[in-house]
Residue frames as qw, qx, qy, qz and C-alpha x, y, z in Angstrom:
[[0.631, 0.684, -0.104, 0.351, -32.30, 20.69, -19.09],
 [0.241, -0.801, 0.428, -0.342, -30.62, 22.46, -15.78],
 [0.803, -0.309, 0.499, -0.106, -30.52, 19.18, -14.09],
 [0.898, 0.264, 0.091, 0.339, -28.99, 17.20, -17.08],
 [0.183, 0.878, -0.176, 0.406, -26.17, 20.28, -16.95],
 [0.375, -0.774, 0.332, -0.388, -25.46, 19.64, -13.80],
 [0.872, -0.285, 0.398, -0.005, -24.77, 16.21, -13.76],
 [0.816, 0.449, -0.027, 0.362, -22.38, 16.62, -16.98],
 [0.113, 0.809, -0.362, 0.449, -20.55, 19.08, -14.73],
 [0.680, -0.515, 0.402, -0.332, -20.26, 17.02, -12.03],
 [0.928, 0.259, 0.266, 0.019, -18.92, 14.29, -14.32],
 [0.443, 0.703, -0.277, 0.483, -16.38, 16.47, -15.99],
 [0.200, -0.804, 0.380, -0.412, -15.24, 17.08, -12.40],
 [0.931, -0.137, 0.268, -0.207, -15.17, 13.32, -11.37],
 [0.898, 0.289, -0.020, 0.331, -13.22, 12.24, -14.29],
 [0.320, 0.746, -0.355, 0.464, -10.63, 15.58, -14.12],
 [0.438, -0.707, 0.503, -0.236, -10.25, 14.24, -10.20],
 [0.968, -0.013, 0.246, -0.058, -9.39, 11.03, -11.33],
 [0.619, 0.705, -0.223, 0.266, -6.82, 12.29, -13.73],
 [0.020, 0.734, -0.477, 0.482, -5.08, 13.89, -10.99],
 [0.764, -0.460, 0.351, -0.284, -5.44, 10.85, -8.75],
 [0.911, 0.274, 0.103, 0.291, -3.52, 8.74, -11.39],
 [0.355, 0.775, -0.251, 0.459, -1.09, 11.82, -12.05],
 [0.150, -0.608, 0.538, -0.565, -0.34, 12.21, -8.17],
 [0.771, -0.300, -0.484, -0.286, -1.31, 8.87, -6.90],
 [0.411, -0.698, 0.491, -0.322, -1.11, 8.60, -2.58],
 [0.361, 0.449, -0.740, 0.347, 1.13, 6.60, -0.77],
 [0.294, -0.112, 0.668, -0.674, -1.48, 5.63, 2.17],
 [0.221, -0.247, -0.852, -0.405, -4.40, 4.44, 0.08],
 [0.222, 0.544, 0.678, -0.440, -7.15, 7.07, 1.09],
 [0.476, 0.414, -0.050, -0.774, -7.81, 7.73, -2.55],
 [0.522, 0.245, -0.715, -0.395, -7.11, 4.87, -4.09],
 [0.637, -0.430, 0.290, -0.570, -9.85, 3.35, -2.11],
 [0.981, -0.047, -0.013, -0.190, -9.16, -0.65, -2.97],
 [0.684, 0.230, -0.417, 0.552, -4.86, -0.57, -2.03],
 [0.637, -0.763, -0.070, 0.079, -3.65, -0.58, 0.90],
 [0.593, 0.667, -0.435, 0.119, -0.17, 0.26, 1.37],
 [0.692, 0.079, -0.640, 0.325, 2.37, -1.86, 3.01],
 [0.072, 0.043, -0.603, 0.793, 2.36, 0.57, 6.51],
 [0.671, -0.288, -0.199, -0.654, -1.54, 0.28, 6.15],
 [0.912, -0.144, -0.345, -0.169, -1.56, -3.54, 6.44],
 [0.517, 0.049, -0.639, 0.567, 1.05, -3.63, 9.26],
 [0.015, -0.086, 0.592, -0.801, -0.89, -1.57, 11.10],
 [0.773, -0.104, -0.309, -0.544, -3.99, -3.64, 10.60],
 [0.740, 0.157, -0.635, 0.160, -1.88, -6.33, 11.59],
 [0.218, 0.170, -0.434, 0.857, -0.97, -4.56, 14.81],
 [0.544, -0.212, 0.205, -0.786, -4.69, -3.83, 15.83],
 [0.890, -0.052, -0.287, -0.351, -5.82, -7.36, 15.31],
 [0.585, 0.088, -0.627, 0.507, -2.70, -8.26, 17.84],
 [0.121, -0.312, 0.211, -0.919, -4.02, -5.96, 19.91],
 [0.683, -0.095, -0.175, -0.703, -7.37, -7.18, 20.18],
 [0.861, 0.119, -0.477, -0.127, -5.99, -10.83, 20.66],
 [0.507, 0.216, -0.493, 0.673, -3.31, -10.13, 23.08],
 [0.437, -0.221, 0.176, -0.854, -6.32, -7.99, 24.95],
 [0.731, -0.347, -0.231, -0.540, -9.12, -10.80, 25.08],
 [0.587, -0.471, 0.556, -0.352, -9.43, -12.96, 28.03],
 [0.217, -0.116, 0.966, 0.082, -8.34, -17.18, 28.33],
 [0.404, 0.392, 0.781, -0.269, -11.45, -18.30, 28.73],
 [0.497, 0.757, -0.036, -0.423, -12.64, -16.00, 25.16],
 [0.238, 0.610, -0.693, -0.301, -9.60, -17.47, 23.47],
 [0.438, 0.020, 0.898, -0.025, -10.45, -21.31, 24.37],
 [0.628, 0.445, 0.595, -0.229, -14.13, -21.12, 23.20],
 [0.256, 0.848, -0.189, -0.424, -12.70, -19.35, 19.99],
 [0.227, -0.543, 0.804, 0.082, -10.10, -21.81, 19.78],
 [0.496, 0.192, 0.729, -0.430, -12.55, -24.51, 20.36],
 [0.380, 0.698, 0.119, -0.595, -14.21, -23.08, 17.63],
 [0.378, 0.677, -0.545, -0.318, -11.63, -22.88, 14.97],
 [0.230, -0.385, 0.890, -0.079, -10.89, -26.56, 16.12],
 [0.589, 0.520, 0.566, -0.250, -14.38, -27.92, 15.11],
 [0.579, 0.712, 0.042, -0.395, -14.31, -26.02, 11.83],
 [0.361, 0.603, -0.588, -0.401, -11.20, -27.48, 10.50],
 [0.405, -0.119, 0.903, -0.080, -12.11, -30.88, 11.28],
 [0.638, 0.583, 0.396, -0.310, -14.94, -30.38, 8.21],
 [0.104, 0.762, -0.550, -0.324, -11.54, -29.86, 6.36],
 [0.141, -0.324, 0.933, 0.072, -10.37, -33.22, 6.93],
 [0.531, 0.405, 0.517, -0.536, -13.98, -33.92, 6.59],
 [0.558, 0.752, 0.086, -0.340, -14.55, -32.60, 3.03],
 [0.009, -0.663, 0.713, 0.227, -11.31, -34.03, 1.90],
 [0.342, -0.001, 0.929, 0.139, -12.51, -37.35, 2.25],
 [0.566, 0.611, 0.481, -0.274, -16.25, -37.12, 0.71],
 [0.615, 0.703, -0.075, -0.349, -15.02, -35.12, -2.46],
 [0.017, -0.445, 0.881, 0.158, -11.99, -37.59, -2.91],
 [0.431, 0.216, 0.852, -0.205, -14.98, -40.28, -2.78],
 [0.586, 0.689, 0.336, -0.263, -17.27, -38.64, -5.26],
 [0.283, 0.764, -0.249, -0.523, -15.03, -37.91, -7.41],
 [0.995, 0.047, -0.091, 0.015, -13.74, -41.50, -7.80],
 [0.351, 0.805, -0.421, 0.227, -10.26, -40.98, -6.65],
 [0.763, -0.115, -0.548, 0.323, -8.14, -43.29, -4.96],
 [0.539, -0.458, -0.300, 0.640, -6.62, -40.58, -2.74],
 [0.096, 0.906, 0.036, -0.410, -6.64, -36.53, -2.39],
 [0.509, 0.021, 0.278, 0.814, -5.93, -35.21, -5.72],
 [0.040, -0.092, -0.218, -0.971, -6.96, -31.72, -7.90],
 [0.433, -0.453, -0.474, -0.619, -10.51, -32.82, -7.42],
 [0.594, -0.442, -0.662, 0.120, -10.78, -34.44, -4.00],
 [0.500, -0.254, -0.398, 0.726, -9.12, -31.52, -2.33],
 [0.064, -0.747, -0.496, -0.438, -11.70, -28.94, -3.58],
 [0.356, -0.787, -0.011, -0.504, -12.89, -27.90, -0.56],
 [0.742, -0.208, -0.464, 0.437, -10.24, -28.59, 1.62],
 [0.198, 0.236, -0.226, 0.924, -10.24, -24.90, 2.63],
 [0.377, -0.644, -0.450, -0.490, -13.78, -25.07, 4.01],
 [0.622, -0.632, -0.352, 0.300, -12.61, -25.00, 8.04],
 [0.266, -0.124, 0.094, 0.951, -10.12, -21.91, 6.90],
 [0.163, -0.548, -0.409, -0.711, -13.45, -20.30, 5.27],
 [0.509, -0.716, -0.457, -0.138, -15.02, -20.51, 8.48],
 [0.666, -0.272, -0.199, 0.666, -12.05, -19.56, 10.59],
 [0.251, 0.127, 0.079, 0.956, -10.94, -16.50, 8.80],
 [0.242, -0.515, -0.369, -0.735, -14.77, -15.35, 8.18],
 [0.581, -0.752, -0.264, -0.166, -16.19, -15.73, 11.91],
 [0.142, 0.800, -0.343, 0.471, -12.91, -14.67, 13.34],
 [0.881, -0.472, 0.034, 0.017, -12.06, -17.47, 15.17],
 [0.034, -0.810, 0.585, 0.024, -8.76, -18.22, 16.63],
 [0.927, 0.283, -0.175, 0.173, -6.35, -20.66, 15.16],
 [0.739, -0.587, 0.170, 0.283, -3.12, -21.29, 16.22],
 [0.646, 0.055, 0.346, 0.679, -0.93, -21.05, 13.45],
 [0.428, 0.623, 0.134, 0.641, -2.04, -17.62, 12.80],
 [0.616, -0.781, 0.014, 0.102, -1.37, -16.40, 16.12],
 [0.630, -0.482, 0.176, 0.583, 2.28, -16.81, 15.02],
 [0.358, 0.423, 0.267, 0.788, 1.86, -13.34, 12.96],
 [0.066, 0.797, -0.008, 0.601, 0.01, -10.87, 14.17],
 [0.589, -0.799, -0.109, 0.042, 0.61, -11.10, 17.94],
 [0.804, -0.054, 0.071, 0.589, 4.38, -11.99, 17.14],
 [0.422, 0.539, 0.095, 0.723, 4.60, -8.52, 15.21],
 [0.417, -0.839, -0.032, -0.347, 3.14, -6.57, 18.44],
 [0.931, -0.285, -0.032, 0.225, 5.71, -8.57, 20.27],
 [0.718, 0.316, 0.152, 0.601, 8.42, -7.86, 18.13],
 [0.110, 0.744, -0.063, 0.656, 8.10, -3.66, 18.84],
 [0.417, 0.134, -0.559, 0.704, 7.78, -4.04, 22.25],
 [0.349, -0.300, -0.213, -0.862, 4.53, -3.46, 22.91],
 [0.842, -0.202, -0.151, -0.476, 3.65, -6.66, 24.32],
 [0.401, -0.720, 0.560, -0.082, 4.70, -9.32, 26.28],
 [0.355, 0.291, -0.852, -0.251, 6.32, -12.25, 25.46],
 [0.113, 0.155, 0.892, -0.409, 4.72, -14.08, 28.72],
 [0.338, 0.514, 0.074, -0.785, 1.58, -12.56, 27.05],
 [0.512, 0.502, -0.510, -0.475, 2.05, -14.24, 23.85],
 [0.123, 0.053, -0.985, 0.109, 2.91, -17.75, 25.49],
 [0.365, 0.311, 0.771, -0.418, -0.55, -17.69, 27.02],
 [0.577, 0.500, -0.109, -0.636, -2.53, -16.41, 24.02],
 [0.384, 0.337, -0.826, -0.238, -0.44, -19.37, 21.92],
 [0.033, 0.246, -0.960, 0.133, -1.07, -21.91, 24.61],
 [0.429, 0.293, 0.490, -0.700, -4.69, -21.02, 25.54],
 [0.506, 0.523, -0.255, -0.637, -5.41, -21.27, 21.54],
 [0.512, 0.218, -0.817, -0.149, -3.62, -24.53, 20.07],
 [0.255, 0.083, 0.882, -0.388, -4.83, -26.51, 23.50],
 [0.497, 0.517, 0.549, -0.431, -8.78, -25.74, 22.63],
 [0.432, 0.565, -0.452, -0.538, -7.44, -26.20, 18.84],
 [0.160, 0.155, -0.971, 0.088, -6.26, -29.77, 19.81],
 [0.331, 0.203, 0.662, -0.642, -9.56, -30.10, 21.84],
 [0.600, 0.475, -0.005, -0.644, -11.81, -29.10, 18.89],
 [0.486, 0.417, -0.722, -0.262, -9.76, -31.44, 16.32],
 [0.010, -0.071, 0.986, -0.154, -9.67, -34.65, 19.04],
 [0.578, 0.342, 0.482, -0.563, -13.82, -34.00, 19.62],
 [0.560, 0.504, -0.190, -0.630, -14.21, -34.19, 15.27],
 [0.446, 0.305, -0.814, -0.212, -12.26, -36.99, 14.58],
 [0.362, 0.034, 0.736, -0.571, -14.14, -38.67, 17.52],
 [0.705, 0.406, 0.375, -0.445, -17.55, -38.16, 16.10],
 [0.521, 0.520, -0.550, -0.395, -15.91, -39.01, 12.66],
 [0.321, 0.250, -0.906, -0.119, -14.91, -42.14, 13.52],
 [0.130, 0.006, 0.919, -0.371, -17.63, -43.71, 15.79],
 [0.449, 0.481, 0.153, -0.737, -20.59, -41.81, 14.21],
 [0.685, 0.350, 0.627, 0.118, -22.41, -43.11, 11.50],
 [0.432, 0.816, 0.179, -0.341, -20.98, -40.38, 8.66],
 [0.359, 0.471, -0.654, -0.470, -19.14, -42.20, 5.97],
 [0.892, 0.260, -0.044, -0.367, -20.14, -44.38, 4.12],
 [0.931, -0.165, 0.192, 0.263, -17.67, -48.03, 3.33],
 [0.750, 0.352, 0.054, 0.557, -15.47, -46.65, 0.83],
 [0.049, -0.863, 0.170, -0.473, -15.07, -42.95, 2.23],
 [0.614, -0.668, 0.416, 0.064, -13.86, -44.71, 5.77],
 [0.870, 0.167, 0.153, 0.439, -11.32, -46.55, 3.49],
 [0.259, 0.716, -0.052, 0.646, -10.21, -42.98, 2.04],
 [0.490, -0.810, 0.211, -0.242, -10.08, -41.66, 5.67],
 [0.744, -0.588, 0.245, 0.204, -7.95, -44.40, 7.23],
 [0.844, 0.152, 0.083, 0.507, -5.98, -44.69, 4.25],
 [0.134, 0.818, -0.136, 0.543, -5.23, -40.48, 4.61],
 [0.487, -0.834, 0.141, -0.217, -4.45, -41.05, 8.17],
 [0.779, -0.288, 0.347, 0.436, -1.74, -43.98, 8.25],
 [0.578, 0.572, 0.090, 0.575, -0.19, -42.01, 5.23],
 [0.247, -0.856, 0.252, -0.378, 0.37, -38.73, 7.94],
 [0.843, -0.468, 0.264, -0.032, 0.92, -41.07, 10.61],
 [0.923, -0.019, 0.202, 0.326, 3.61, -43.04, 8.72],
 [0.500, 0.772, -0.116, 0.374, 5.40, -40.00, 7.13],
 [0.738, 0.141, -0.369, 0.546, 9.03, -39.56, 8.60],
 [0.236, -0.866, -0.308, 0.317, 9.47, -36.50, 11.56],
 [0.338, -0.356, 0.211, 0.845, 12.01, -34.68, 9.49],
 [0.018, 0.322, 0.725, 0.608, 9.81, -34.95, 6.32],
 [0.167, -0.768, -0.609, 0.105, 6.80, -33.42, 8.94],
 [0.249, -0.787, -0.117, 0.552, 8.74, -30.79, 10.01],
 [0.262, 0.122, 0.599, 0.746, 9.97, -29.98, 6.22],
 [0.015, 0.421, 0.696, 0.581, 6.65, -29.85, 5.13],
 [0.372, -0.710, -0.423, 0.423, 5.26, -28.14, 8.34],
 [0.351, -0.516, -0.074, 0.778, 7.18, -25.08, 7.99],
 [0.058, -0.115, -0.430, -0.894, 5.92, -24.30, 4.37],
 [0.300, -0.553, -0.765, -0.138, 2.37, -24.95, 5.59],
 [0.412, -0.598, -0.388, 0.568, 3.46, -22.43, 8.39],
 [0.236, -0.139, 0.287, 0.918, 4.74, -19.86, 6.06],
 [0.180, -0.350, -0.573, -0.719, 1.75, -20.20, 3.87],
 [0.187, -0.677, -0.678, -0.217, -0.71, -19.54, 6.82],
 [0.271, -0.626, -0.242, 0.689, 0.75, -16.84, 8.19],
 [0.109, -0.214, 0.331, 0.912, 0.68, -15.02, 4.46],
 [0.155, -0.565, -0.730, -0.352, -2.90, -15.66, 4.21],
 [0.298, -0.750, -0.475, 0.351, -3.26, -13.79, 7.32],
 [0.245, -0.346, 0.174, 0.889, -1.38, -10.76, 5.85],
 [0.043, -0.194, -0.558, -0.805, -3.13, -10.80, 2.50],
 [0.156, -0.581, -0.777, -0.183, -6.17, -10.92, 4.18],
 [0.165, -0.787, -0.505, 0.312, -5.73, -8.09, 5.95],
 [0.138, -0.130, 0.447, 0.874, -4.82, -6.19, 2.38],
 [0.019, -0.411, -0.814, -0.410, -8.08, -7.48, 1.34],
 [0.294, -0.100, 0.125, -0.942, -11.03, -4.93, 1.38],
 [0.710, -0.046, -0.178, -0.680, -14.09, -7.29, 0.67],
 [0.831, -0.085, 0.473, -0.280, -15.28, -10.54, 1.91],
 [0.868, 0.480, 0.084, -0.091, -14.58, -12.08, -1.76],
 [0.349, 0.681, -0.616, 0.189, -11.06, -11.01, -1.88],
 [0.299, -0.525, 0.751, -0.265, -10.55, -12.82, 1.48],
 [0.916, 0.117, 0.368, -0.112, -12.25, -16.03, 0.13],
 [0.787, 0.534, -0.293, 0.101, -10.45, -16.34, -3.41],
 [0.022, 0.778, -0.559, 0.284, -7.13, -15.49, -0.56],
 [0.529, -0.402, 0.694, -0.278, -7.80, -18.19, 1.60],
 [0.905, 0.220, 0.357, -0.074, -9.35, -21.03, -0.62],
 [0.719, 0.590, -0.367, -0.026, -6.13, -20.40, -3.67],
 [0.079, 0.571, -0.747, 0.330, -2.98, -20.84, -0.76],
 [0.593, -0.336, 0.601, -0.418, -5.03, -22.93, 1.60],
 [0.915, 0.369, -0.047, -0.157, -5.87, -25.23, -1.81],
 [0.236, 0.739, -0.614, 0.145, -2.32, -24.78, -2.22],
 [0.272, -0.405, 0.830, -0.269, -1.30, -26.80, 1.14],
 [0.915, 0.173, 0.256, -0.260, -3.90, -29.53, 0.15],
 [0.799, 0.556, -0.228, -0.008, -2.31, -30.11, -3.17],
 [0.273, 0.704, -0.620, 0.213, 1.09, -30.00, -2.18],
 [0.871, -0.355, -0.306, -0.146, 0.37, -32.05, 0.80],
 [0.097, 0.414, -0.529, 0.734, 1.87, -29.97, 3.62],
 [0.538, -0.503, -0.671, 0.085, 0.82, -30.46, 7.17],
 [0.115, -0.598, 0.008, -0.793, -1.05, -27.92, 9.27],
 [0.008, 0.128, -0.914, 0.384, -0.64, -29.13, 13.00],
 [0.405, 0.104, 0.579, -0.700, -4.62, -28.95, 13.35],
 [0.756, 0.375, -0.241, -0.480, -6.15, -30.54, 10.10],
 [0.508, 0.273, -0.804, 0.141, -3.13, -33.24, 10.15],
 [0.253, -0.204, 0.677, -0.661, -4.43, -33.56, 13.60],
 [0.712, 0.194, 0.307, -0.601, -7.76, -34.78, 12.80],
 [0.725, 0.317, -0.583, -0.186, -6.44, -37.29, 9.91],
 [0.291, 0.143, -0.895, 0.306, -3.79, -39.33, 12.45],
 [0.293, -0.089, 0.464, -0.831, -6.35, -38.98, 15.51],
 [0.669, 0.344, -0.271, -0.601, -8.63, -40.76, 13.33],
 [0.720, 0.246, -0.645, -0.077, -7.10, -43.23, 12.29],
 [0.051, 0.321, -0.803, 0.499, -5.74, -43.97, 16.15],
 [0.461, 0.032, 0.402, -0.791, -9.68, -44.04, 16.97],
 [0.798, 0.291, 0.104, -0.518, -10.45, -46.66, 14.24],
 [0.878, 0.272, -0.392, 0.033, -7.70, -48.52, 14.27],
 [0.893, -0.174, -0.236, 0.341, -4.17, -50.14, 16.35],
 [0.502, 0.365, -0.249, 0.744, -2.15, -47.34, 16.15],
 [0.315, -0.589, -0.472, 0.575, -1.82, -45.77, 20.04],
 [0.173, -0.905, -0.383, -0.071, -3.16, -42.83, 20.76],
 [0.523, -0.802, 0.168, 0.234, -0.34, -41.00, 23.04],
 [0.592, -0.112, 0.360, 0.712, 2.97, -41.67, 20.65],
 [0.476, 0.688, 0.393, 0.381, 1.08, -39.68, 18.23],
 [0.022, -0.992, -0.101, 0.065, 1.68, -36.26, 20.17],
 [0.402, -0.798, 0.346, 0.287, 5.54, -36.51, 20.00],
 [0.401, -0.058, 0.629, 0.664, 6.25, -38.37, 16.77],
 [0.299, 0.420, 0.691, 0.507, 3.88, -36.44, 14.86],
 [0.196, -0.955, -0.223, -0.017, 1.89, -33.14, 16.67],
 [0.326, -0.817, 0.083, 0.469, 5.24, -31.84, 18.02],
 [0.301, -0.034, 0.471, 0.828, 7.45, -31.47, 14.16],
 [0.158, 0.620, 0.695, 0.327, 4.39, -29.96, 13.32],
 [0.417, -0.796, -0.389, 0.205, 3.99, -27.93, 15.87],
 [0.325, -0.772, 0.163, 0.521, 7.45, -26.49, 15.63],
 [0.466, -0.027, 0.583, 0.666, 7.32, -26.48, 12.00],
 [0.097, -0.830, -0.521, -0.176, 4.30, -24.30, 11.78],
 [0.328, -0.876, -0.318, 0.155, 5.46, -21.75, 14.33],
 [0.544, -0.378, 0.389, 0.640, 8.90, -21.66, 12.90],
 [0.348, 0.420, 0.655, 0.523, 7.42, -21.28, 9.13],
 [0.021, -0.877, -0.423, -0.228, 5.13, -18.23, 9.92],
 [0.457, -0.764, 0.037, 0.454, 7.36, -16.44, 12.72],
 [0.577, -0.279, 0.471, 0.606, 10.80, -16.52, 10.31],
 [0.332, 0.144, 0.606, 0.708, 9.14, -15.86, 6.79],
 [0.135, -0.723, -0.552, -0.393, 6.26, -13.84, 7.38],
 [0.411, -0.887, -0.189, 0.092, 6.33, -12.05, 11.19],
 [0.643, -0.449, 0.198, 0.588, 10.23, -11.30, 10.93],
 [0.350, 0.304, 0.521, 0.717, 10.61, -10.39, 7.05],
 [0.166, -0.749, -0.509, -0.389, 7.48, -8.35, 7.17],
 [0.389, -0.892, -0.123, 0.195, 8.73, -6.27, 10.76],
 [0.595, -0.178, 0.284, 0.730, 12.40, -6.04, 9.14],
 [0.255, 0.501, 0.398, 0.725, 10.94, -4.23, 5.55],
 [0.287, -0.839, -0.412, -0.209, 8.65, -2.19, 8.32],
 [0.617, -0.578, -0.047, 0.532, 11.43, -1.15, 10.71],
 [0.432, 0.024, 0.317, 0.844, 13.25, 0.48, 7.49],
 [0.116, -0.434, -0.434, -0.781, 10.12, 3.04, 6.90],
 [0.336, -0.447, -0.800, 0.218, 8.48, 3.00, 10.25],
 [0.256, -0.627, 0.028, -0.735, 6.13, 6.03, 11.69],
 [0.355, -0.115, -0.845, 0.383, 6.12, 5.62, 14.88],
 [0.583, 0.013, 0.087, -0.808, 2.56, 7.39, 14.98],
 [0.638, 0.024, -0.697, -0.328, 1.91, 4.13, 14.00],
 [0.435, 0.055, -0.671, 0.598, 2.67, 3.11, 18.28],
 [0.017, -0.333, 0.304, -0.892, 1.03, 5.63, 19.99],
 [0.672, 0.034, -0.580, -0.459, -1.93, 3.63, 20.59],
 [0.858, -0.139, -0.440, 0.225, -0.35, 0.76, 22.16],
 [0.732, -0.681, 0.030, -0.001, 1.53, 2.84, 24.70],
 [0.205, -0.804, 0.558, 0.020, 5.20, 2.97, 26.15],
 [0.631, 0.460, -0.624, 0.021, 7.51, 0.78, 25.08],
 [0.845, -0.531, 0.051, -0.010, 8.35, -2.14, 27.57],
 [0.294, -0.746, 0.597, 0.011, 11.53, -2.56, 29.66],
 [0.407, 0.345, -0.835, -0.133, 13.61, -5.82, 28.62],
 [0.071, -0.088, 0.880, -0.461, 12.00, -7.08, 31.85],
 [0.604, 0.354, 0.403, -0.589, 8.36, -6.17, 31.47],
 [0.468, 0.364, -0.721, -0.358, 9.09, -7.56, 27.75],
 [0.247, 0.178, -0.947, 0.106, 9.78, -10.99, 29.21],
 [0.080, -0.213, -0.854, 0.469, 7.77, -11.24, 32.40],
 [0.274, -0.708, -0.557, -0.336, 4.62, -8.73, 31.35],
 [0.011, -0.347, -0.429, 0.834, 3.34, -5.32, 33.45],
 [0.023, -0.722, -0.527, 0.448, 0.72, -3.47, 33.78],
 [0.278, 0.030, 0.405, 0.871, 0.53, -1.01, 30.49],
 [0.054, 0.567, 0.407, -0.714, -1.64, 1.70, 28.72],
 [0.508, 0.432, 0.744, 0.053, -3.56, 1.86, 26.06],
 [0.085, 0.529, 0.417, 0.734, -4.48, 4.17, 23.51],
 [0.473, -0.713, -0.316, -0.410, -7.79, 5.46, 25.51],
 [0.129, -0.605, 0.495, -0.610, -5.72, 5.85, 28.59],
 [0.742, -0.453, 0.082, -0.488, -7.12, 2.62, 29.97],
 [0.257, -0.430, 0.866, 0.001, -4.59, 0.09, 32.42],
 [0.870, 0.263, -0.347, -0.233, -4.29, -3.59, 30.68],
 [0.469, -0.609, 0.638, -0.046, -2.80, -5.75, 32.36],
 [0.630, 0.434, -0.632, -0.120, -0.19, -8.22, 30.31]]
């Protein structure tokens, strides 16, 4: 009878702190345990630049590497469920699981290239980091992104794993990339760019594993459907096709990889790493900083030094 007492008091006290958590609700989100607020997730954003802008080349290739394999099961799974479903070409059904190499990406924390041009950019952007810093992190990544994507469409196309009519669907997705105009790439590039840099934000709003799936698989569906181009997935379509059919090999990187390239990096930077440090600049703690250290000189900006960490320990940019 004591013990059932005790747990209706303890209840009455539960709900009356809830009242007052709705009445007074915080501005940081350490009662309302499942919102973050907007200086939360920028400075989520800001450790996970950290961390990236910290690891070594040779950690960023195989990572790279990584993320390069996984979306080639993109370009992969594009064709097979366009096949089973009976569809001539990617539509509402075929593109299902065209987020499966983003599932893997986001969840095993590999690096990709195209979201590289949020959070490091925003660490950039305060002055924390270097720009020479950021070129190698970018270049070290999209190389062993290109690497991963040329190895998939390889084994796609010489390997025994489609069947007659899937390779039909394959080559007929690649000379459709391949043939699309370079203004019309770089158009469609930059919303592709936008949209993966705002996956990378929401995701680090998201508390749970599930939020970050439904995050990545509604926007990344998104770019399927819409039939934007993401320099490393479009990679593995044209590549393809170059490997199983006439079209050269070597034009591909300059009429087709580079509007990508700078329609991606332009799309995420401009609408996502800029917008997002602009709304932050107008509300900023700069407890948020302290962390990361002095502020670099316009020079060490540019060219990288020798800086100090949180923990007091030298990094060298």
């Amino acid at each position: 009878m004591g013990r059932e007492r005790v747990e209706i008091d303890e209840d009455r006290l539960k709900a009356s702190q809830a009242r007052d958590d709705v009445d007074n609700p915080p501005d940081a989100g350490e009662t309302i345990s499942d919102y973050f607020a907007f200086e939360e997730i920028f400075a989520r954003v800001l450790a996970t630049a950290d961390h990236e802008l910290d690891a070594s080349s040779k950690f960023l290739f195989w990572s790279g590497l990584a993320a390069g394999f996984a979306l080639g099961l993109s370009f992969l799974a594009k064709v097979i469920f366009t096949d089973v479903s009976g569809e001539e070409t990617p539509g509402l059904l075929g593109l299902l699981m065209y987020p499966v190499g983003f599932f893997i990406i986001v969840i095993g924390r590999y690096q990709l290239f195209t979201e590289n041009t949020l959070t490091p950019v925003v660490l950039v952007m305060t002055k924390l980091a270097s720009v020479s810093n950021l070129l190698r992190l970018w270049s070290v990544v999209l190389f062993a992104n290109m690497i991963g994507a040329i190895a998939v469409a390889a084994l796609i196309a010489y390997a025994d794993v489609l069947d007659t009519k899937a390779l039909v669907i394959a080559l007929q997705i690649g000379r459709h990339a391949a043939e699309t105009p370079w203004l019309t790439l770089f158009s469609k590039a930059l919303i592709a760019g936008w949209i993966v840099a705002s996956m990378v934000w929401l995701v680090h709003a998201a508390m749970d594993t599930i939020s970050k799936i439904l995050i990545v698989w509604f926007l990344m569906y998104f770019v399927g459907v819409a039939g934007f181009f993401h320099v490393v997935t479009s990679s593995v379509e044209v590549f393809f096709l170059s490997f199983r059919s006439e079209v050269a090999f070597w034009p591909l990187w300059h009429d087709f990889v580079l509007p990508i390239i700078v329609g991606n990096t332009i799309g995420g930077i401009l609408f996502v790493a800029v917008v997002n440090w602009v709304q932050f600049d107008e509300t900023r703690d700069d407890n948020v900083f302290v962390r990361y250290g002095d502020r670099l000189s316009w020079r060490e900006w540019a060219f990288g030094r020798s800086r100090k960490v949180g923990d007091g320990t030298p990094r060298v940019e």
